[in-house]
LOLOGU-700282 format. One line per 10 residues: their letters; for each residue y, z, x of N, C-alpha, C. Coordinates in steps of 0.2 Angstrom, whole numbers. Example, Ala and Ser with C-alpha at 12.3 -4.5 7.8 and 13.67 -1.06 7.14 Angstrom:
BEGIN
as	-28,39,66,-22,39,62,-16,39,66 ~ -11,35,64,-5,36,68,0,39,64
***
This chain:
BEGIN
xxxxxxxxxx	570,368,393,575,366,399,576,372,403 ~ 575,371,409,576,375,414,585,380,413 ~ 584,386,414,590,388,411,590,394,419 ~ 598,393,420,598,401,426,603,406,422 ~ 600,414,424,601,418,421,606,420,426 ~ 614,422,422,619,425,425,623,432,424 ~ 624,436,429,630,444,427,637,442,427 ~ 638,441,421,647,440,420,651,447,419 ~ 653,448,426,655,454,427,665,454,430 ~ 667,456,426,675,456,428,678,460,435
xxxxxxxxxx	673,467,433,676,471,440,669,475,442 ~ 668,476,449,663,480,450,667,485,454 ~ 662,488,459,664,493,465,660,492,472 ~ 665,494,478,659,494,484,662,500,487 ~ 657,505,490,660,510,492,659,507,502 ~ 665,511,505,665,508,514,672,503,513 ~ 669,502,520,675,495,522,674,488,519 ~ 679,485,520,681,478,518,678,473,523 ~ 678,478,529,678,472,534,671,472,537 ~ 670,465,537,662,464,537,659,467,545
xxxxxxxxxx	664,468,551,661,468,557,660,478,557 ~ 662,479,550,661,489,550,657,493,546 ~ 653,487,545,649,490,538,641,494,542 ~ 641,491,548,634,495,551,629,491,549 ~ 623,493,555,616,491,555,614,490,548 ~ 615,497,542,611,499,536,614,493,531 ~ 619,491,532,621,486,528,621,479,532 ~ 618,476,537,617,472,540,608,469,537 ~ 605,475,537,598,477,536,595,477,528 ~ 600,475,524,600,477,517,599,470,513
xxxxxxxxxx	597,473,508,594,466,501,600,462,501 ~ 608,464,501,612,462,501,614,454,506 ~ 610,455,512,613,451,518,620,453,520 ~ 622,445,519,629,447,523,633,448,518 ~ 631,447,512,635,450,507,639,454,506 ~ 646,457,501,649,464,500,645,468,495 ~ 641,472,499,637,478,492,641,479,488 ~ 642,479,480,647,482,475,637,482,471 ~ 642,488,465,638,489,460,643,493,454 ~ 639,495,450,643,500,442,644,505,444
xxxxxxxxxx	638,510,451,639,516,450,639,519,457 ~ 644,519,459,645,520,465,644,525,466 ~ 643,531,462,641,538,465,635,539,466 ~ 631,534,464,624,533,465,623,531,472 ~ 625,526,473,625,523,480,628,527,486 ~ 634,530,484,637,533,490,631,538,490 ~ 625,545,486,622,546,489,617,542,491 ~ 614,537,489,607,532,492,611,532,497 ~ 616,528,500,617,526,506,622,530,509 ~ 621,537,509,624,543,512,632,541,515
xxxxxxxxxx	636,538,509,641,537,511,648,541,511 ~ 647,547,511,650,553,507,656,551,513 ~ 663,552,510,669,552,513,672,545,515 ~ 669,540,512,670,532,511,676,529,506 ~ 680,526,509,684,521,504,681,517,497 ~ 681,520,493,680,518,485,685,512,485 ~ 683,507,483,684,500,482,682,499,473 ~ 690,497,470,687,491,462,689,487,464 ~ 684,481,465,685,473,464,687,471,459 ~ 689,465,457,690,463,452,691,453,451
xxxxxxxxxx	689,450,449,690,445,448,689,440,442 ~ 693,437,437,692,434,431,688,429,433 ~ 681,429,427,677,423,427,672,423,431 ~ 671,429,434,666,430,441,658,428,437 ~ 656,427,440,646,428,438,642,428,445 ~ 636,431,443,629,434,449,625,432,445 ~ 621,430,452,615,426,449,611,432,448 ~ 607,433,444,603,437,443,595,435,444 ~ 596,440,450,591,436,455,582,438,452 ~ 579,444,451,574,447,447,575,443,441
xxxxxxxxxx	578,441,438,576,438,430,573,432,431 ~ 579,428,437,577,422,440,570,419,442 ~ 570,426,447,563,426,450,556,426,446 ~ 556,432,440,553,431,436,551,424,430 ~ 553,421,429,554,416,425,554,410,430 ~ 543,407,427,541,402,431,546,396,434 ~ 548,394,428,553,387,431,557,389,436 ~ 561,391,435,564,394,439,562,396,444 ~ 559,399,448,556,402,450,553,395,455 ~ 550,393,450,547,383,454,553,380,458
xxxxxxxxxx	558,380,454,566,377,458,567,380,462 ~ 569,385,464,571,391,469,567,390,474 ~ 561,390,474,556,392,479,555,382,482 ~ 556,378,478,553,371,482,559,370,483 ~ 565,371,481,572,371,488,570,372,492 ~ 569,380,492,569,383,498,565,379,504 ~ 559,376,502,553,376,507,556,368,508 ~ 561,363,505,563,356,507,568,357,511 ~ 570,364,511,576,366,515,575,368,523 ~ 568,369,521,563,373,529,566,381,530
xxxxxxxxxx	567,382,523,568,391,524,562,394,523 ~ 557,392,518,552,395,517,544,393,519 ~ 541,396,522,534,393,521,528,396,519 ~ 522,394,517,518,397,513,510,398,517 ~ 512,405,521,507,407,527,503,414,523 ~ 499,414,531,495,423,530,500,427,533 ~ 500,432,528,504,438,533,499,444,530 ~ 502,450,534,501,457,536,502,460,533 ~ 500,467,525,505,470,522,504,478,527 ~ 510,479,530,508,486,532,509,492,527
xxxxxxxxxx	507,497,527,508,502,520,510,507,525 ~ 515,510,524,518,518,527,520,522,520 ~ 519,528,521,521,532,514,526,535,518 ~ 532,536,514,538,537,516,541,545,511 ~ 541,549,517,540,556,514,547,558,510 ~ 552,556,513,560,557,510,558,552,500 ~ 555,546,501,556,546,495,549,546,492 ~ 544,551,495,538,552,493,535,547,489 ~ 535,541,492,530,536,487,530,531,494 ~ 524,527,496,522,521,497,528,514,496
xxxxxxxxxx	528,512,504,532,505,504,527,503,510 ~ 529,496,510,527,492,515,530,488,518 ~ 530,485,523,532,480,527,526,472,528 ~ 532,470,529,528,461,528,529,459,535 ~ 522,457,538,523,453,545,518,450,549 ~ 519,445,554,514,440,553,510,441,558 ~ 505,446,563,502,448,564,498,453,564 ~ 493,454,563,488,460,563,489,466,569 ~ 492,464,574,496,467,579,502,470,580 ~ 508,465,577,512,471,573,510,473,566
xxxxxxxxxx	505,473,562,506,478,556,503,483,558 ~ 501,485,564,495,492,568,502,496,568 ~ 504,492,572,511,498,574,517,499,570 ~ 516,497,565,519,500,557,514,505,555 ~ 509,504,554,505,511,550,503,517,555 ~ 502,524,553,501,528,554,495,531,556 ~ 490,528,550,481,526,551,478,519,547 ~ 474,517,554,472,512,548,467,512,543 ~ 467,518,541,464,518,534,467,522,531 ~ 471,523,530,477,528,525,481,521,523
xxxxxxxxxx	480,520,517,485,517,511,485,521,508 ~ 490,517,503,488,520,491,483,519,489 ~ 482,526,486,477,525,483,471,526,486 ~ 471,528,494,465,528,496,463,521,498 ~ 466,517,497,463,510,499,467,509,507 ~ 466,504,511,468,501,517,476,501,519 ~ 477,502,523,485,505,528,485,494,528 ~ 479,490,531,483,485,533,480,479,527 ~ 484,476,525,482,471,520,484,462,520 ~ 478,458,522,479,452,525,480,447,518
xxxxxxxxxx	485,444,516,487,440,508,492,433,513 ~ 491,430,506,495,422,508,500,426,504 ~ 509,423,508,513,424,501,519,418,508 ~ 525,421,505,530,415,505,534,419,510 ~ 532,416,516,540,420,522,545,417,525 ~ 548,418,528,554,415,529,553,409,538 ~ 554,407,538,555,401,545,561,406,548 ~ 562,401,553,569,405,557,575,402,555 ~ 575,398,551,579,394,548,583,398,543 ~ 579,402,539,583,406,534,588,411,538
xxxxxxxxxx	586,414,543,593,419,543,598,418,547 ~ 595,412,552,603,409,555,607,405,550 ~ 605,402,543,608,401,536,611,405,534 ~ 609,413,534,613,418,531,617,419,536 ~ 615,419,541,619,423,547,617,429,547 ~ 611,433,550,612,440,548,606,440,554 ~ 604,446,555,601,449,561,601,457,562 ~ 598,463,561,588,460,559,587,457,553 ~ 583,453,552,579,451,547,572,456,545 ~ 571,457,536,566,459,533,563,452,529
xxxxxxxxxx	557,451,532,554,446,530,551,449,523 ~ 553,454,522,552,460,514,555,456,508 ~ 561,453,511,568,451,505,568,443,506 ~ 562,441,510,562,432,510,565,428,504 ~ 560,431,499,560,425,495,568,428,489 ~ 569,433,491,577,437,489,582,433,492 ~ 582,431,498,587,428,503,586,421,500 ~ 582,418,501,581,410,499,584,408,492 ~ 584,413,485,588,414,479,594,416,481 ~ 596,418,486,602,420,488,606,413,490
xxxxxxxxxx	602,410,496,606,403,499,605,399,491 ~ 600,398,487,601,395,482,606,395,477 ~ 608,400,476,613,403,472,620,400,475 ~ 621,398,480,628,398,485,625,392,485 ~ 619,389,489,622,380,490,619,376,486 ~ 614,378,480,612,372,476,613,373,471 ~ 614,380,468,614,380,461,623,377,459 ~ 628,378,462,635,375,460,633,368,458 ~ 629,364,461,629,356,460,627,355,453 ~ 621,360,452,618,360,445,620,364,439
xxxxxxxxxx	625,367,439,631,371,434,638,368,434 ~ 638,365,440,650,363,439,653,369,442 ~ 649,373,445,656,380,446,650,384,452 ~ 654,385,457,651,390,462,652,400,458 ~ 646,399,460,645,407,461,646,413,464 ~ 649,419,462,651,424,467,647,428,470 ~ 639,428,467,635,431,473,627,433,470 ~ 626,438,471,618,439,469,620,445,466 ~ 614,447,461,615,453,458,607,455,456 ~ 606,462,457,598,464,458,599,469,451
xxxxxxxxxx	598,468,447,597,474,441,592,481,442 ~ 590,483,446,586,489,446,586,493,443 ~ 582,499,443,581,504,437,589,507,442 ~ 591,513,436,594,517,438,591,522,441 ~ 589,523,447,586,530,447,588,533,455 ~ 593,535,455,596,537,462,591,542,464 ~ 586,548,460,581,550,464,576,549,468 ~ 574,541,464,571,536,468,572,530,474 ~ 580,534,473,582,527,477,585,521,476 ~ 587,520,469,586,516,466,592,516,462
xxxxxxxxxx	596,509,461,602,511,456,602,503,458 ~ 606,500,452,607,492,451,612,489,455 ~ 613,483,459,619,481,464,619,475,464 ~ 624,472,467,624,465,467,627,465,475 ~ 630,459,476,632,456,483,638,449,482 ~ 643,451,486,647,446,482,649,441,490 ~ 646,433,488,646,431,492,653,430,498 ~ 653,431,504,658,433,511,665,427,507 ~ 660,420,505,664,412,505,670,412,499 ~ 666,418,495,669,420,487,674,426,488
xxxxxxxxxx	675,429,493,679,435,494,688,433,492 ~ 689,428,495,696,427,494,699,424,487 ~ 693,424,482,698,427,475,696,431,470 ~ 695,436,474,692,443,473,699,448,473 ~ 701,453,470,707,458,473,703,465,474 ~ 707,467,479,703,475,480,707,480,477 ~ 705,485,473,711,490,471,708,499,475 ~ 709,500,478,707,507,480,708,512,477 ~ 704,516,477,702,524,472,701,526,473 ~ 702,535,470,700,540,474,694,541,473
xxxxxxxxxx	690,543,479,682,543,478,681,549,473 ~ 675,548,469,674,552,465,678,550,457 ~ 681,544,457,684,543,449,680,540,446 ~ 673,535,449,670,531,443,665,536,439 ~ 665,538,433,657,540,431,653,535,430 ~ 647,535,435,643,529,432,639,526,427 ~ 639,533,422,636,532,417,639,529,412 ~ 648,530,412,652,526,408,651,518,412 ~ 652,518,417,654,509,418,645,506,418 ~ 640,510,420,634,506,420,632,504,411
xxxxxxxxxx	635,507,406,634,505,401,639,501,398 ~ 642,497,403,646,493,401,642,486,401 ~ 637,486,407,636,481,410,631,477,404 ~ 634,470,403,632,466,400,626,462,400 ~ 620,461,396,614,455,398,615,449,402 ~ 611,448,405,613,441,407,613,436,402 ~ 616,430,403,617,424,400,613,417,404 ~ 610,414,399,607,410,402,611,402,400 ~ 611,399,406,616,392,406,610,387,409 ~ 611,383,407,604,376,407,608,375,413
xxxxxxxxxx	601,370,417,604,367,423,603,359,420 ~ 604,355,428,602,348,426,595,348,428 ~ 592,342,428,585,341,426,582,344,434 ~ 576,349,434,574,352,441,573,348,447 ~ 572,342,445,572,338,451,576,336,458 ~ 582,338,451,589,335,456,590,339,462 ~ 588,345,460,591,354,465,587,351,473 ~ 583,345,472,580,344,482,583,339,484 ~ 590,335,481,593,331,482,601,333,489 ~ 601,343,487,606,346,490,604,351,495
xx	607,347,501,605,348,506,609,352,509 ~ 609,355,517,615,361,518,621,357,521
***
């Protein structure tokens, strides 16, 4: 049986504003959407996202759970649910795109960008024969991107066609998975490696519609040790749904 994996999490942290129209471009632009970034380790993040002098925020809510998007996404069934939503939804479709490769000297390793001409992926790369590993800067693959549909849904603007298939488990999580568990859910949750030298540290996003039973308690920056709260954090739990079928019968 088709089962979704959850983060049952009592209280997290978001470091910034509360108020969505002050959070900036970088968090408009982020895996999060329009979500509230929180995570365990907030001093990790304030350095990732150069927040230094920022309002430290504990959330707190009884009975909260995140979809745990990456577990999710991993695990075929699931993964089959999520994605043939999305494409009944006209979020998603299943085209050629562009992989552009830039190597990114701040964090000294290779990233790409995804886009649907061979015209914009030139003017993302630096040469067209400079990739990893020596192989090609431009790389022509089928995968799953987004319609215009998905981010007037989210409401967000710019859109990375990088985080489609993230976003579409995102609207999933908020409007079809409640139908098929009995209880709405408060956001999405991405488990990354810890590793602030790479960039890298575990976060969630609590959905905007789920904020008002949330409570905020403000702290002085610098009280959380990450390494105390990120070892608190719990495995996911995985909760059966109803039979896959039902999830294309919920529409927006």
């Amino acid at each position: 049986m088709t089962a979704i994996p959850l983060v049952q999490l009592v209280g997290v942290y978001h470091v910034g504003s509360l108020d969505p129209s002050r959070r900036g471009l970088l968090h408009r632009a982020s895996q999060e959407g329009p979500c509230l970034s929180v995570s365990l380790c907030p001093e990790a993040w304030t350095s990732i996202a150069r927040l230094g002098g920022s309002q430290l925020h504990e959330m707190r809510r009884d009975g909260a759970a995140f979809l745990d998007v990456l577990e999710a996404m991993e695990d075929p069934e699931l993964r089959c649910v999520i994605v043939g939503w999305a494409e009944a939804e006209g979020l998603l479709v299943f085209r050629e795109q562009w992989k552009a490769w830039r190597f990114d000297d701040e964090m000294e390793e290779w990233g790409y960008t995804l886009l649907d001409t061979r015209d914009e992926a030139e003017e993302e790369v630096d040469e067209l024969s400079g990739g990893p590993d020596g192989g090609p800067a431009l790389e022509l693959l089928m995968g799953y991107g987004a319609t215009k549909v998905l981010p007037e849904r989210l409401g967000i603007e710019p859109f990375d066609d990088a985080f489609a298939l993230d976003f579409a488990a995102m609207l999933w999580a908020r409007d079809a998975a409640p139908h098929l568990l009995g209880r709405t859910l408060d956001g999405v949750w991405f488990r990354e490696d810890h590793a602030p030298e790479r960039m890298s540290a575990p976060r969630g996003g609590i959905f905007p519609e789920a904020m008002s039973g949330w409570t905020s308690i403000p702290l002085p920056p610098g009280s959380v040790d990450d390494e105390v709260a990120l070892a608190q954090m719990p495995d996911s739990v995985r909760l059966p749904l109803s039979p896959p079928e039902t999830v294309y019968a919920f529409a927006s």
